[in-house]
C-alpha positions in Angstrom: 87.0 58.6 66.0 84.5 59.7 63.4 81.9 62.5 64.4 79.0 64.2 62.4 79.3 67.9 63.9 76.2 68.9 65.2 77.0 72.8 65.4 79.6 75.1 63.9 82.7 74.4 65.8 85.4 77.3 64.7 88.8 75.9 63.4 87.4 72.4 63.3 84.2 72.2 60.8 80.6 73.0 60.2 77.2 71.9 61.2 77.1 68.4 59.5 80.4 67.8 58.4 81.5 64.3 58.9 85.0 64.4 60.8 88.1 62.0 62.2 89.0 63.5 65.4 91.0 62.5 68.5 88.9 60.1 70.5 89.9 62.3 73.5 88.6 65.5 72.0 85.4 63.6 70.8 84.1 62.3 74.7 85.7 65.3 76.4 84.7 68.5 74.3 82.5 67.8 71.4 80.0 65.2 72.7 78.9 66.6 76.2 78.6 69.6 74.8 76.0 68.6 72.5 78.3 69.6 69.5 78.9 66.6 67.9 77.6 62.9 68.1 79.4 59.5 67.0 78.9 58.1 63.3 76.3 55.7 63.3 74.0 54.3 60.5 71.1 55.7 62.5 72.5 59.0 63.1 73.9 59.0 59.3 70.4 59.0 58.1 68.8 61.7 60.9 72.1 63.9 59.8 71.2 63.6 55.8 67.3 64.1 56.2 68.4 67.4 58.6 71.5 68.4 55.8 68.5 69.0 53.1 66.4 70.8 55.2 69.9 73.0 56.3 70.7 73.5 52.7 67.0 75.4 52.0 67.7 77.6 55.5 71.1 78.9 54.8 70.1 79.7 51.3 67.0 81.8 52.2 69.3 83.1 55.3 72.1 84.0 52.7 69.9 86.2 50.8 69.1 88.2 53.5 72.2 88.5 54.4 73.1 89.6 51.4 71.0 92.1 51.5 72.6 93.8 54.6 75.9 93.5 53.1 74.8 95.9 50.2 73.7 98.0 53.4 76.9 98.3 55.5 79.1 98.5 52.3 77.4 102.3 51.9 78.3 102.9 55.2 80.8 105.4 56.0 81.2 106.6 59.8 83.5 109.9 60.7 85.3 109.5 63.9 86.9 112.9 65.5 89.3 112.7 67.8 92.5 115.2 69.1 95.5 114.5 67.3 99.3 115.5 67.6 100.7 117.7 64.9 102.2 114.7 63.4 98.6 113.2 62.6 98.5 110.7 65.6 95.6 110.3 67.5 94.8 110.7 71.4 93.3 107.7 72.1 92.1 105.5 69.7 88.7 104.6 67.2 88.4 100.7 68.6 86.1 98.1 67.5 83.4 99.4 70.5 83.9 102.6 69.0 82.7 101.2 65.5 79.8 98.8 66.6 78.5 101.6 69.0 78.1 103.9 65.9 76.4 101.2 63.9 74.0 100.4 66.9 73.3 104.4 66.3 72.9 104.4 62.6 70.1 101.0 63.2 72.5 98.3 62.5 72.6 95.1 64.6 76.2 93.7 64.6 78.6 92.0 66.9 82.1 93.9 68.4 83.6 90.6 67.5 82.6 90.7 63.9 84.3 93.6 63.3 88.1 92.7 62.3 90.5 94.8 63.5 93.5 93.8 64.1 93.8 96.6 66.1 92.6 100.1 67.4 93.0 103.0 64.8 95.5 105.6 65.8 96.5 107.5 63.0 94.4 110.5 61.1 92.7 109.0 57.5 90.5 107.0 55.6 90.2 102.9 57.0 88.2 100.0 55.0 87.1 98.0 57.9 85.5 94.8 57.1 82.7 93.1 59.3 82.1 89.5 58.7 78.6 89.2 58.4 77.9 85.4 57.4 80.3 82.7 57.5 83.0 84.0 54.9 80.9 86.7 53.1 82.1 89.9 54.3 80.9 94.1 54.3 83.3 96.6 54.1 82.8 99.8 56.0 85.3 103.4 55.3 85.9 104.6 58.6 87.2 108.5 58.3 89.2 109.6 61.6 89.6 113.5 61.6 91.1 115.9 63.6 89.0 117.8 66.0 89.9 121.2 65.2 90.6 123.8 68.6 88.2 126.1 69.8 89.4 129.5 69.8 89.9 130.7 73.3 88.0 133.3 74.3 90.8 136.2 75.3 91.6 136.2 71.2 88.3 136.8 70.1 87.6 140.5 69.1 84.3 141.4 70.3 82.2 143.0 67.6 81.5 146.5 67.9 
């Protein structure tokens, strides 16, 4: 069954696209939820008049974006955490961890735009990239460093 995709659908196209699908996964997904519509010469024409006026969008939106990309790719956040002697972490710097720190430092962005396969562990210097718009990606250095001990208090020498 043919379908001009209304929204971005991940792992199946993009607003607009023209697309054979299963007729199955056309009336019982796409369709009721108002993310895709049958090929039709009507609907061809409403779809190519609303492609043009897409194309100007995304192109003023991709500038701004970016824009913020030559932000975050400044960015550099310093996570401390305890760590084992063998530089292992207690714990672990997690996506939540990141995005919280960027809320901090102004930044608007989604946990689930930050890719990371999974939670830091380990003592160092990460490049974490944030997908900010479609495929254009930021890179951010994440440093994790050991929190040093306090001294306790019985091996202090008091001044004199």
């Amino acid at each position: 069954m043919k379908i001009i995709l209304l929204e971005n659908v991940e792992k199946v196209g993009r607003k607009g696209d023209i697309l054979e699908v299963a007729p199955g996964f056309a009336r019982n997904y796409l369709i009721p939820r108002k993310l895709a519509m049958e090929v039709t010469p009507g609907n061809l024409k409403s779809v190519e008049m609303q492609q043009k006026a897409l194309k100007k969008k995304l192109e003023k939106e991709r500038l701004t974006f970016q824009e913020l990309i030559k932000q975050l790719n400044q960015v550099s956040l310093t996570f401390v955490r305890k760590s084992s002697e063998k530089d292992v972490i207690f714990g672990s710097v997690s996506a939540a961890d990141i995005q919280e720190e960027l809320v901090r430092l102004g930044f608007d962005i989604d946990r689930k735009k930050i890719i990371l396969d999974e939670p830091i562990k380990r003592l160092g210097t990460f490049s974490v990239p944030i997908k900010v718009y479609h495929e254009d990606k930021a890179e951010i250095k994440v440093v994790v460093v050991k929190e040093e001990a306090p001294v306790p208090e019985s091996q202090v020498e008091p001044q004199k």
